[in-house]
C-alpha positions as CSV (number, residue, x, y, z in Angstrom):
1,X,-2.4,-53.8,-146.0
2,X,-9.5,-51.5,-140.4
3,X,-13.7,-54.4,-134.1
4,X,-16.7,-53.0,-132.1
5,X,-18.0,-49.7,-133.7
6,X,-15.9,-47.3,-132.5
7,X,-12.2,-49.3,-132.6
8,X,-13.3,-50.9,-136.0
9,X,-13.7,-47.8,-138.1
10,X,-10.3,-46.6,-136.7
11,X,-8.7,-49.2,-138.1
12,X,-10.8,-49.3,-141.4
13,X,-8.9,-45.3,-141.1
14,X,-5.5,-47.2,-140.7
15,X,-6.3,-49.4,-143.6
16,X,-7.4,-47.0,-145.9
17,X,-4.2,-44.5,-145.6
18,X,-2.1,-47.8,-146.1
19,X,-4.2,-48.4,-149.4
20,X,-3.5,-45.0,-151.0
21,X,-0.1,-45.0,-149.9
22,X,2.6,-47.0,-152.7
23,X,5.7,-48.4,-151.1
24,X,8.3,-47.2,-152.0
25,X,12.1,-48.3,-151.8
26,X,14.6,-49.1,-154.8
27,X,17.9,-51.0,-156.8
28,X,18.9,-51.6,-160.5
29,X,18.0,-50.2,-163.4
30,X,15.8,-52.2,-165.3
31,X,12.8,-51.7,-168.1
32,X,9.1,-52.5,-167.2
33,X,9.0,-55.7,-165.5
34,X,5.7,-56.4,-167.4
35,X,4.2,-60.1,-166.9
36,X,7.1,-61.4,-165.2
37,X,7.8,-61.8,-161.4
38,X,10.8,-59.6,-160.7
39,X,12.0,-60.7,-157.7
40,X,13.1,-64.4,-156.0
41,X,10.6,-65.9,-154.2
42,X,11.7,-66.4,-150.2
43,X,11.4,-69.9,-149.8
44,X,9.9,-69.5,-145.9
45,X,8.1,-66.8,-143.9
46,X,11.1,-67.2,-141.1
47,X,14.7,-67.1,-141.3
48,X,16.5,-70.5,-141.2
49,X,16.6,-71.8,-137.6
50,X,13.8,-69.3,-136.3
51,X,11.0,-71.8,-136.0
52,X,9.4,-74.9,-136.7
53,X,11.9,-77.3,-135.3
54,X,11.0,-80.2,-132.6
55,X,14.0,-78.5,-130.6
56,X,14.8,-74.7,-129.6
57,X,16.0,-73.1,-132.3
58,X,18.1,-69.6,-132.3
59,X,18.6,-67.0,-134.6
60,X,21.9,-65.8,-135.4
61,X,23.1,-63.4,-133.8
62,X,24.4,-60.7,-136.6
63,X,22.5,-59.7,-139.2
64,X,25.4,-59.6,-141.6
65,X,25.1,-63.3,-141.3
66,X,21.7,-63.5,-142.4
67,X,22.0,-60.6,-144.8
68,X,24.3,-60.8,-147.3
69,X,21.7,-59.0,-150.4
70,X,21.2,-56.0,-148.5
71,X,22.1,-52.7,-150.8
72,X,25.8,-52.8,-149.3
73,X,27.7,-55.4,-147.5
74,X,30.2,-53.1,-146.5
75,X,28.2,-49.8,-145.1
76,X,29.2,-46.5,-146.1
77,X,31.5,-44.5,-143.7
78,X,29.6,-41.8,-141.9
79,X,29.9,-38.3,-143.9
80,X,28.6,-35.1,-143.8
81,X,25.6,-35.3,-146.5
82,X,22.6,-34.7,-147.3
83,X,20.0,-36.1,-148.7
84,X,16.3,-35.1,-149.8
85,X,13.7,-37.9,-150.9
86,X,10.5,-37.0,-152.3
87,X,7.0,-38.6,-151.1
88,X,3.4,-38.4,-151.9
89,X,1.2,-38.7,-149.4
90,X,2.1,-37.1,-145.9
91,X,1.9,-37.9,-142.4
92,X,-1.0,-36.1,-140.5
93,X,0.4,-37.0,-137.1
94,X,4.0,-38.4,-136.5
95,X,1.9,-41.1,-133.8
96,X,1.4,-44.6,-135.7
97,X,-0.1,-46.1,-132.3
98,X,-3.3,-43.7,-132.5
99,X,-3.1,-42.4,-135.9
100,X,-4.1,-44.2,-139.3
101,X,-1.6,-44.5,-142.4
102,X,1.2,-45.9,-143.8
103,X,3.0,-42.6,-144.0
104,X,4.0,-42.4,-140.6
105,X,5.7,-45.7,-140.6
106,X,7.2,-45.5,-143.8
107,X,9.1,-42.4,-142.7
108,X,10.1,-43.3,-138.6
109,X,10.3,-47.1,-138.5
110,X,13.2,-48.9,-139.2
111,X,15.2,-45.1,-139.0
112,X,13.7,-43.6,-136.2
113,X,12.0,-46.6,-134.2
114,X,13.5,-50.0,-134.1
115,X,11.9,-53.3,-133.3
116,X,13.0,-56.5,-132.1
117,X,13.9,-57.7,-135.6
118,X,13.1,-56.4,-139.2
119,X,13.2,-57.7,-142.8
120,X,16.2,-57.6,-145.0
121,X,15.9,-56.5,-148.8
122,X,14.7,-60.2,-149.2
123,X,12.1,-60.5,-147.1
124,X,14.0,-62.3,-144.3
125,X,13.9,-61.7,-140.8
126,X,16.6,-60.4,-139.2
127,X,17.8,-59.3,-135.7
128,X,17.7,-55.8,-134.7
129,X,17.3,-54.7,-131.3
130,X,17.0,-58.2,-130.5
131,X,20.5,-59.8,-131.3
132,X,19.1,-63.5,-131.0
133,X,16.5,-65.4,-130.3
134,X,15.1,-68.9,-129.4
135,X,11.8,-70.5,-129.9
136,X,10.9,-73.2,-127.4
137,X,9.8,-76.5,-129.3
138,X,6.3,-76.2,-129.0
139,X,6.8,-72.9,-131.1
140,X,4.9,-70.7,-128.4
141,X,7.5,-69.4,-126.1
142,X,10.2,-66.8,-128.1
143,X,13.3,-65.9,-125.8
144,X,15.2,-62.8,-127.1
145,X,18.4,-61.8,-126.3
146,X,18.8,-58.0,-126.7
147,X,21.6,-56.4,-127.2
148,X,23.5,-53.7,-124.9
149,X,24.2,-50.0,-124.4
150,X,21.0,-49.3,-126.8
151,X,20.0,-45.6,-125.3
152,X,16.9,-43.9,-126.5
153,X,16.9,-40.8,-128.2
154,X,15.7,-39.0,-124.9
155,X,18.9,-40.8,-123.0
156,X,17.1,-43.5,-121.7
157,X,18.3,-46.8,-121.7
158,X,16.6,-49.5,-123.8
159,X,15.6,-52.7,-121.7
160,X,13.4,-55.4,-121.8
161,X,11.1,-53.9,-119.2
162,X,10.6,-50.8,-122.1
163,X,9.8,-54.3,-124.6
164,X,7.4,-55.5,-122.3
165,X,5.6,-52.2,-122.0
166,X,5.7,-51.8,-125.7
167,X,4.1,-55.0,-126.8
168,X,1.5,-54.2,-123.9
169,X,0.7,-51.3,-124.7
170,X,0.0,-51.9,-128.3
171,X,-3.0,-54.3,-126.6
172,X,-4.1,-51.7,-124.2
173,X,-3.3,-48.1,-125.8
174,X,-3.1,-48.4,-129.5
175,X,-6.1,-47.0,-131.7
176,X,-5.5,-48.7,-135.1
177,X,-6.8,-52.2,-136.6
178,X,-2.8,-53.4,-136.6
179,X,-3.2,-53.4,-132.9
180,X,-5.0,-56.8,-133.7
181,X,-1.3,-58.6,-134.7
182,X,-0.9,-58.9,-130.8
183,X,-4.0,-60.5,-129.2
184,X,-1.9,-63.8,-129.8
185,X,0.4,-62.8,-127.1
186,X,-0.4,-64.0,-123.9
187,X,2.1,-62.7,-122.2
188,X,5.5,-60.7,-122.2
189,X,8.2,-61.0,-119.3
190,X,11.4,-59.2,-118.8
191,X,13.7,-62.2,-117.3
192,X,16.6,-59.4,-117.1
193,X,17.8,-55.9,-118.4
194,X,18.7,-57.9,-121.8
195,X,16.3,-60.8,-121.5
196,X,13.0,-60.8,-122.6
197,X,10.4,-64.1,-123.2
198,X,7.4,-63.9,-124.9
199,X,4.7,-66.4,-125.0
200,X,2.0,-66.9,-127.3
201,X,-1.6,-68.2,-127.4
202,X,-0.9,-70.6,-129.8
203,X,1.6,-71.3,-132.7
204,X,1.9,-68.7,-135.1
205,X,3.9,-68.1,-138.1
206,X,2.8,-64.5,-138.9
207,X,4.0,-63.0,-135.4
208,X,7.9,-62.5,-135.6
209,X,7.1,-61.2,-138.6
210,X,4.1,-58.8,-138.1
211,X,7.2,-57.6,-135.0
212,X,9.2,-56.5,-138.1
213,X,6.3,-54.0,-138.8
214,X,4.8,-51.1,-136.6
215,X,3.4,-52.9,-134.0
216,X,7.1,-54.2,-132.8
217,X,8.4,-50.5,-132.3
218,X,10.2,-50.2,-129.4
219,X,9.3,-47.7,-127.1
220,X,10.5,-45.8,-124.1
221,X,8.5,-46.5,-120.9
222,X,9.4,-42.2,-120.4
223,X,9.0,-41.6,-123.8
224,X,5.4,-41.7,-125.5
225,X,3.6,-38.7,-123.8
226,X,4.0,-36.5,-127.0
227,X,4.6,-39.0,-129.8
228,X,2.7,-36.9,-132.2
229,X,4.7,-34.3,-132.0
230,X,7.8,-36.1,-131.0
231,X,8.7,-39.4,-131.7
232,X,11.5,-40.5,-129.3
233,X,13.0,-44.2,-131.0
234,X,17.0,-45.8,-130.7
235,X,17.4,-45.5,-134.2
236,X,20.0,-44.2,-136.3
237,X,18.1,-40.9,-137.2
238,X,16.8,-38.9,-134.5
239,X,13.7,-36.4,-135.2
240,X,14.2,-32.8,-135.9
241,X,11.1,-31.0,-137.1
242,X,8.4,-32.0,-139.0
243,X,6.2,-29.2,-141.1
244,X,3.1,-31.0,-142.0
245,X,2.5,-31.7,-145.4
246,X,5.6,-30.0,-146.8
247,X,8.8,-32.0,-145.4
248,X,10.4,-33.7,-142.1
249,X,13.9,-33.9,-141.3
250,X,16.0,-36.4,-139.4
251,X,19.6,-36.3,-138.3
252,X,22.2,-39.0,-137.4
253,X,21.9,-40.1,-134.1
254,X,25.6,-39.8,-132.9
255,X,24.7,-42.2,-130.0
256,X,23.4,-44.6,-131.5
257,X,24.3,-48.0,-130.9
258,X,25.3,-50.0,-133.9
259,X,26.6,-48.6,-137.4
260,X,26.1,-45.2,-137.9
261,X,24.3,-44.3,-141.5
262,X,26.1,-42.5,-143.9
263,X,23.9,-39.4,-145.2
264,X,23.9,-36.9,-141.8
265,X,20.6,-35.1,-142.7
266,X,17.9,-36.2,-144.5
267,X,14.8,-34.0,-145.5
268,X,11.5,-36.1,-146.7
269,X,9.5,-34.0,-148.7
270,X,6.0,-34.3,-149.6
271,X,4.4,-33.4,-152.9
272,X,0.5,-33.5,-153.4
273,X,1.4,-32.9,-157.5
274,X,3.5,-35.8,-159.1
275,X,5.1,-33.8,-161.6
276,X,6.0,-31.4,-159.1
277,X,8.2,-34.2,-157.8
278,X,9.6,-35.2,-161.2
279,X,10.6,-31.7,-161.7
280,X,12.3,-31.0,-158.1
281,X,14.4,-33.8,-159.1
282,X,15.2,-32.6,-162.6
283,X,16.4,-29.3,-160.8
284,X,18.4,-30.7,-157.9
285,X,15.7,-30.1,-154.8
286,X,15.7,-33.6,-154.1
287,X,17.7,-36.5,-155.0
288,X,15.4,-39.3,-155.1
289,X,11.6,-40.2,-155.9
290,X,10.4,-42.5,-153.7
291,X,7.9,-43.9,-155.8
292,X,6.9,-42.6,-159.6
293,X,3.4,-41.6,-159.7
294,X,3.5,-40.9,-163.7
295,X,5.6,-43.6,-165.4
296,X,4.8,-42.3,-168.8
297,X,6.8,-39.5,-167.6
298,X,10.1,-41.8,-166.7
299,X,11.8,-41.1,-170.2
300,X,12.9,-37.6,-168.9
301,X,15.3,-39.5,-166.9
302,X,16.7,-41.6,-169.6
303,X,20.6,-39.7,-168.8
304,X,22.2,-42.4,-166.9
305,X,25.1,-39.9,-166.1
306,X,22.6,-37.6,-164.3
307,X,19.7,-40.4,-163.2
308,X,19.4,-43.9,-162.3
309,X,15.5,-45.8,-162.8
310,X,14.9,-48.9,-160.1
311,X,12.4,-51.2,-161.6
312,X,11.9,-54.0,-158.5
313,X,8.7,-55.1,-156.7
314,X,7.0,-54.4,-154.5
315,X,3.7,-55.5,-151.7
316,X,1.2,-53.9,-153.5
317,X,-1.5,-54.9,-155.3
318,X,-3.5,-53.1,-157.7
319,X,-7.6,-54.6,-157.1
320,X,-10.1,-53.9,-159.1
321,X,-12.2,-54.6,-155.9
322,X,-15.6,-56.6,-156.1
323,X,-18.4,-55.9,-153.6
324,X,-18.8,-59.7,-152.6
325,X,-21.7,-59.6,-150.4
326,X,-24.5,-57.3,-152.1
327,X,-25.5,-56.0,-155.5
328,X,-24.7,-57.7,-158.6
329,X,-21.3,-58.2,-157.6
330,X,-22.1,-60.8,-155.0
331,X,-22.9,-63.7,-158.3
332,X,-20.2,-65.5,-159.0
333,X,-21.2,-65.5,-162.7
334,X,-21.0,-61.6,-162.5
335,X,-17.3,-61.6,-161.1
336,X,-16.2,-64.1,-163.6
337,X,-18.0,-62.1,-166.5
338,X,-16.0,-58.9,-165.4
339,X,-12.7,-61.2,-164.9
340,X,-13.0,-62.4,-168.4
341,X,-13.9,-58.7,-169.7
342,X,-11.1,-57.2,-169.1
343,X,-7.8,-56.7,-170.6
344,X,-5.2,-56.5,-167.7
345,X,-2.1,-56.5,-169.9
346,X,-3.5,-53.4,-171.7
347,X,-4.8,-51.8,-169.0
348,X,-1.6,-52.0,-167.5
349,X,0.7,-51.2,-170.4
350,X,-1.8,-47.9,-171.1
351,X,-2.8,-47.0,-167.4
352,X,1.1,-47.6,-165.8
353,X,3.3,-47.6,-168.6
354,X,3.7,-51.4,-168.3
355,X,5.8,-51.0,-164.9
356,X,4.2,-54.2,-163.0
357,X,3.7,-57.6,-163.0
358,X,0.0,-59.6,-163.8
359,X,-1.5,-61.6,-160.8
360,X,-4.2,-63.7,-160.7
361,X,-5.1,-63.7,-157.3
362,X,-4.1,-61.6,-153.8
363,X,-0.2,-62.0,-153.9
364,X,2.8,-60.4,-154.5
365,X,5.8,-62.0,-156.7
366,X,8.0,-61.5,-153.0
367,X,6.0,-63.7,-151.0
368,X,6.5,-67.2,-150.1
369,X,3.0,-68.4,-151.3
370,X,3.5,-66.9,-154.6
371,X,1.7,-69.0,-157.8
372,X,1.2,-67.3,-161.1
373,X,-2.5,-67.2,-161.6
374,X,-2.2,-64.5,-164.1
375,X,-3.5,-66.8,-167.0
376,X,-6.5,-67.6,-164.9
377,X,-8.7,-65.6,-166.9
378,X,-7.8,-64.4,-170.6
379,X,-9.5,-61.8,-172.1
380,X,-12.3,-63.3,-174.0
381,X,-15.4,-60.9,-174.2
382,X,-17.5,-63.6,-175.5
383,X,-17.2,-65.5,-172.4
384,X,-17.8,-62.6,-170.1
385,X,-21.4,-62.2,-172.1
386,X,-22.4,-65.6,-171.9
387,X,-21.9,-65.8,-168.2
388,X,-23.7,-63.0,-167.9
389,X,-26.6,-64.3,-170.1
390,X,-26.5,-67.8,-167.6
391,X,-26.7,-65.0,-164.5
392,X,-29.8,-63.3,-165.9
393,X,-27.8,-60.0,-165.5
394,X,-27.5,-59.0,-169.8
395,X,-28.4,-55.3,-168.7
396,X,-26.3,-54.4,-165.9
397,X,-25.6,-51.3,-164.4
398,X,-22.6,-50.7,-161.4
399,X,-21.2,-47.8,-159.3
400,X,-17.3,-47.9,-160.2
401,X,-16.5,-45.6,-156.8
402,X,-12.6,-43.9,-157.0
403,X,-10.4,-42.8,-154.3
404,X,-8.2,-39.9,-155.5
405,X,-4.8,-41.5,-156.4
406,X,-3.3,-41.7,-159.6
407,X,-3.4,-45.3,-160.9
408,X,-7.1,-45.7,-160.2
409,X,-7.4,-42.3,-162.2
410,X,-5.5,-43.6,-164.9
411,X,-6.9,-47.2,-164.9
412,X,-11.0,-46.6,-164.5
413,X,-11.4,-45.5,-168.4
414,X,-10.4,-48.7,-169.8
415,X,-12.2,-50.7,-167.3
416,X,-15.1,-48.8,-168.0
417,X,-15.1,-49.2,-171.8
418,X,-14.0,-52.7,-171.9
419,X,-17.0,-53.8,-169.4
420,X,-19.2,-51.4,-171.8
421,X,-18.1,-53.9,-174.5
422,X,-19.8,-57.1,-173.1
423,X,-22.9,-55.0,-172.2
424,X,-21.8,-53.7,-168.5
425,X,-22.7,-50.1,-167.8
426,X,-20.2,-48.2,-165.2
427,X,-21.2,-45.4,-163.6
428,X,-17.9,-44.0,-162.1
429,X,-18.0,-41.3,-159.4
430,X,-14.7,-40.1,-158.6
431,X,-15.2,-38.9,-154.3
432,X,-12.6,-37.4,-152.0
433,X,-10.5,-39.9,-149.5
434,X,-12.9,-39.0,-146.5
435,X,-16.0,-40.3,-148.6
436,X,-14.2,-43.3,-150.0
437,X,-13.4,-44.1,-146.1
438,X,-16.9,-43.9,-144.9
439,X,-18.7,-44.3,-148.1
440,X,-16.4,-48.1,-149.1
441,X,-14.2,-49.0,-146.6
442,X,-16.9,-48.6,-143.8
443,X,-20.7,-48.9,-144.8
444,X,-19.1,-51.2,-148.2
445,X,-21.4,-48.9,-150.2
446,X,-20.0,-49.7,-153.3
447,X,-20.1,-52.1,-156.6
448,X,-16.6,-51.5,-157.7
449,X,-13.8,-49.4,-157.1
450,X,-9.3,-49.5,-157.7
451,X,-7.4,-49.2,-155.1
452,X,-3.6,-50.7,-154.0
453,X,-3.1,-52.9,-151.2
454,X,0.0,-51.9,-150.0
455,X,0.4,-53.6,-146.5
456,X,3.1,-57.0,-146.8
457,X,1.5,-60.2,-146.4
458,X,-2.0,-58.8,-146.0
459,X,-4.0,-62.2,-147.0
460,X,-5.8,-62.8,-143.9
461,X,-6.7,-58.9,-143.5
462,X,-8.7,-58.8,-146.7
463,X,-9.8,-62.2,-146.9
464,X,-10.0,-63.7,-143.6
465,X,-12.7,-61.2,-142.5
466,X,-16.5,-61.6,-143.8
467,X,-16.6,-57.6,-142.0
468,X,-14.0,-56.2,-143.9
469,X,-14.8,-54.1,-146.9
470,X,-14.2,-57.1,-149.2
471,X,-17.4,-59.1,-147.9
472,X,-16.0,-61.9,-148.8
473,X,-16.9,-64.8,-146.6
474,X,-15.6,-68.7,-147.8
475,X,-15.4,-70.9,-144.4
476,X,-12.9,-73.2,-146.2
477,X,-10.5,-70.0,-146.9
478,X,-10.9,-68.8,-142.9
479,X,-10.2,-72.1,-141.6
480,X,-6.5,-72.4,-144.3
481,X,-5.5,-69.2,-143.0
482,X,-5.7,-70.4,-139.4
483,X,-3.9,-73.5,-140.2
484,X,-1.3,-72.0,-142.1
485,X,-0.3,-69.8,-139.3
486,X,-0.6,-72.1,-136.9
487,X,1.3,-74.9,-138.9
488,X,5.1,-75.3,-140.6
489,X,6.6,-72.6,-142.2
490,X,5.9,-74.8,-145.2
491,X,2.5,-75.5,-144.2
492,X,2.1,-72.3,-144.1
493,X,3.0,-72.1,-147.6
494,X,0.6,-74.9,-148.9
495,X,-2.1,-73.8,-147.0
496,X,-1.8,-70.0,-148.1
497,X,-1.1,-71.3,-152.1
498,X,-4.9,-73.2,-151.6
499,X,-5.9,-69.7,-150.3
500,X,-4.9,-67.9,-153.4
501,X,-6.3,-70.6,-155.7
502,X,-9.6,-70.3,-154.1
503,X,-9.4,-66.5,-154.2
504,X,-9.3,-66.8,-158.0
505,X,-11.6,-69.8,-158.6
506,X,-14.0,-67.3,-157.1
507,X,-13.3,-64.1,-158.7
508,X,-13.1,-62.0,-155.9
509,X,-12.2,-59.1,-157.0
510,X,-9.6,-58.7,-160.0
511,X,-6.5,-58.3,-159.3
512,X,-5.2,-55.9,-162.0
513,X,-1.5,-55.9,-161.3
514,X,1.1,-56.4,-158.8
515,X,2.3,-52.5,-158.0
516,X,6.1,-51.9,-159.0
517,X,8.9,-50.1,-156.7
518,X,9.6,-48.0,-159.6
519,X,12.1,-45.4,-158.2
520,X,14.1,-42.7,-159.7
521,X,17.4,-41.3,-157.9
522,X,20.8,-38.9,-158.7
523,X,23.1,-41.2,-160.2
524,X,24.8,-40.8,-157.2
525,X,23.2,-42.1,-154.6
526,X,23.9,-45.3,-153.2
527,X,22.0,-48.0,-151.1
528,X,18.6,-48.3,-152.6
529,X,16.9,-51.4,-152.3
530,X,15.5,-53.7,-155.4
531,X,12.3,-54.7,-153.9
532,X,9.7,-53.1,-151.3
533,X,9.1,-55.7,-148.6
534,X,8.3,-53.8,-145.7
535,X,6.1,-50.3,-144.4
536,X,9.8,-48.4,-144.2
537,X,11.9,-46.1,-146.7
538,X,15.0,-47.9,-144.9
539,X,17.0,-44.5,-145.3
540,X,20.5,-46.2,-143.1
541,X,21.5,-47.7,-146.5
542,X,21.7,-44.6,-148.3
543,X,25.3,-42.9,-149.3
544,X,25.8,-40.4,-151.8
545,X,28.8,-39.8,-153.8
């Protein structure tokens, strides 16, 4: 899943890293998901007895309780080995709170830095530093109970004065559009050592789970003068060194304070050439892919005995992304002509080997709101030319601008040749990520251009926002959005669901498909999640042997 000048284009930055960056956990093996939702939809954005009550309301207070799909039930004892995943895109700075990009997140949270709570392999929230919780019944006061003897990796003690100063500081210190998921706060108040209330502006149902992502890292009050360099979290994995672009390594923290992971060291390394991945795991250098970049290529790893292939979901999804607010693209009859035009089932089964599922609008088969919309516009050419007959636009011409990343490498020729079938000419320009920051995601000089939306629940971020990059600005959609939050969980739903439906009716952009968590791992490694429903490679699942 980027507010005056200078603030707003850093987190455009943060947005865009998050964009070109797949998620990536795993599961079961499984063939191409095609058309077909993968995964069970979560019936609520909160766990059962979180919110929306006329009485308090508390969460349980262990998380096996409230997480019996993880990848084991029964954790793995603590051994000796280790473990190398490889990723694509690398951190540039180890600091999420001033630096843009999902990288840094995917790698430290959940192993390195802990929050309050965090999502379970279904997309439930569960406790984590926080071992229960209330919510007062006007749904605006959260009182946290946290839990004991949790030491920082630097020795100090974890308290719910070093909460309070966290969630502040993400108001008052943090550089990146994210930051944005705690204005509702109103205040934060440590009540004792393991007490902490937070009150909010209004209702929402989006905070306790935007805590589960980066913005609800814990922090040390003695601990952020050199997080660039030196991330300092209570998680099970401590830092050890990071060589940029080439690999990080993390080691069990001994002192940590719950259950102690079972793989001792784990190396991420970082591959700019896909293949180069799929070979280091052919030869042994790593043991797992963190997300397959060339899925034509998956048949190499066809030996079960040797490989295992995870075929889940994940929160991405693939746009085709419309300019709504200049050029052509701003006609409705224009976006409909290019919905129509276009063949998403083949452009999926050529450009990503059929690993996917078709959407119709901004969603993800995992979340809550999910409606399949996929059938909302079938390929029919002939409709795509008479719509653009009725917009007076027979002779178009647009910029198709592409970010360097695989999928929109792979995808752009059939787009281009399919819209050159109803009369569209594309002129595709293929620019580095620096100029597809400024050039798209900044000025929104652009007609077209592919790119994966890879932040969970990420509605409101592209739509909610006339300013974003999107342009899209539908009073009707800001105003559900806001209700939604502020309503039920299942409000929430309904209200989101009318989002979405609107989304399509209006052709926003085209969504081309939702992006798979298509893994590949040794056959003997243990742990890997099904479904990609948060910024983290949770690594404190993983066992080998």
């Amino acid at each position: 899943m980027f507010r005056t000048p200078s603030l707003r284009r850093a987190g455009l930055v943060t947005a865009a890293l998050a964009l070109l960056l797949t998620a990536c956990s795993a599961g079961s093996t499984a063939e191409p998901s095609g058309t077909q939702p993968s995964a069970t939809q979560p019936s609520a954005t909160q766990p059962t007895g979180t919110q929306g009550s006329a009485a308090p309301t508390t969460a349980p207070a262990d998380p096996s309780e409230t997480d019996p799909a993880s990848p084991s039930s029964t954790p793995a004892p603590a051994s000796d080995a280790a473990l190398a995943v490889g990723f694509v895109l690398a951190p540039e700075s180890l600091d999420f709170t001033q630096v843009d990009g999902a990288a840094i997140p995917q790698a430290l949270l959940v192993n390195v830095y802990e929050g309050l709570v965090k999502v379970d392999d279904n997309g439930t929230i569960v406790p984590a530093l926080a071992k229960s919780w209330t919510v007062s019944p006007d749904r605006k006061t959260y009182t946290f109970q946290l839990q004991e003897g949790v030491r920082f990796s630097n020795g100090d003690p974890f308290t719910a004065e070093d909460a309070v100063f966290s969630i502040n500081r993400v108001k008052t210190d943090w550089k990146i559009s994210v930051k944005a998921k705690m204005d509702i706060v109103a205040k934060a108040v440590a009540v004792s050592d393991t007490e902490l209330t937070v009150t909010l502006k209004r209702p929402s149902n989006n905070w306790l789970y935007d805590m589960t992502s980066r913005v609800g890292a814990m922090f040390s009050t003695d601990g952020v003068a050199d997080l660039a360099d030196k991330p300092i979290g209570t998680g099970p994995y401590v830092f050890v060194s990071y060589t940029p672009g080439d690999r990080m390594v993390l080691e069990r923290n001994d002192g940590y304070w719950g259950t102690p992971p079972a793989v001792k060291t784990v190396t991420l390394r970082y591959f700019k050439d896909p293949n180069a991945m799929n070979n280091a795991l052919l030869t042994g250098d790593i043991q797992v892919i963190s997300s397959v970049q060339t899925p034509e290529s998956i048949s190499q790893f066809s030996d079960t005995s040797r490989f295992q292939v995870i075929d889940g979901t994940s929160t991405g999804e693939v746009l085709l992304t419309l300019n709504n607010g200049s050029g052509a693209t701003a006609d409705l009859k224009v976006r409909q002509a290019i919905s129509y035009a276009l063949d998403r089932k083949a452009i999926l089964d050529i450009a990503w080997s059929g690993y996917g599922t078709l959407i119709g609008s901004h969603e993800a088969p995992t979340d809550p709101w999910f409606t399949d919309l996929s059938g909302a516009y079938p390929f029919d050419p002939e409709k795509a030319k008479e719509l653009l007959k009725e917009a007076g636009k027979e002779n178009l011409t647009l910029r198709l601008t592409l970010p360097p990343v695989p999928y929109a490498t792979a995808a752009a020729p059939l787009i281009i040749s399919q819209l050159a079938d109803v009369g569209i000419t594309v002129k595709d320009t293929a620019v580095t990520f620096d100029t597809w920051i400024q050039q798209v995601l900044i000025n929104a000089d652009y007609d077209m251009t592919i790119i994966n939306h890879v932040e969970p629940r990420d509605l409101a971020t592209l739509w909610g926002d006339p300013t974003y990059y999107t342009r899209y600005d539908n009073p009707e959609v800001q105003r559900l959005l806001v209700a939604g939050d502020e309503g039920t969980p299942e409000q929430q739903v309904t209200d989101y669901r009318k989002v979405v439906q609107i989304l399509s009716d209006d052709a926003a952009s085209v969504w081309l498909w939702s992006f798979p968590n298509l893994v590949v791992a040794a056959a003997d490694v243990r742990g890997l999640a099904q479904n990609a429903v948060s910024e983290s490679f949770d690594l404190t699942t993983l066992s080998v042997g």
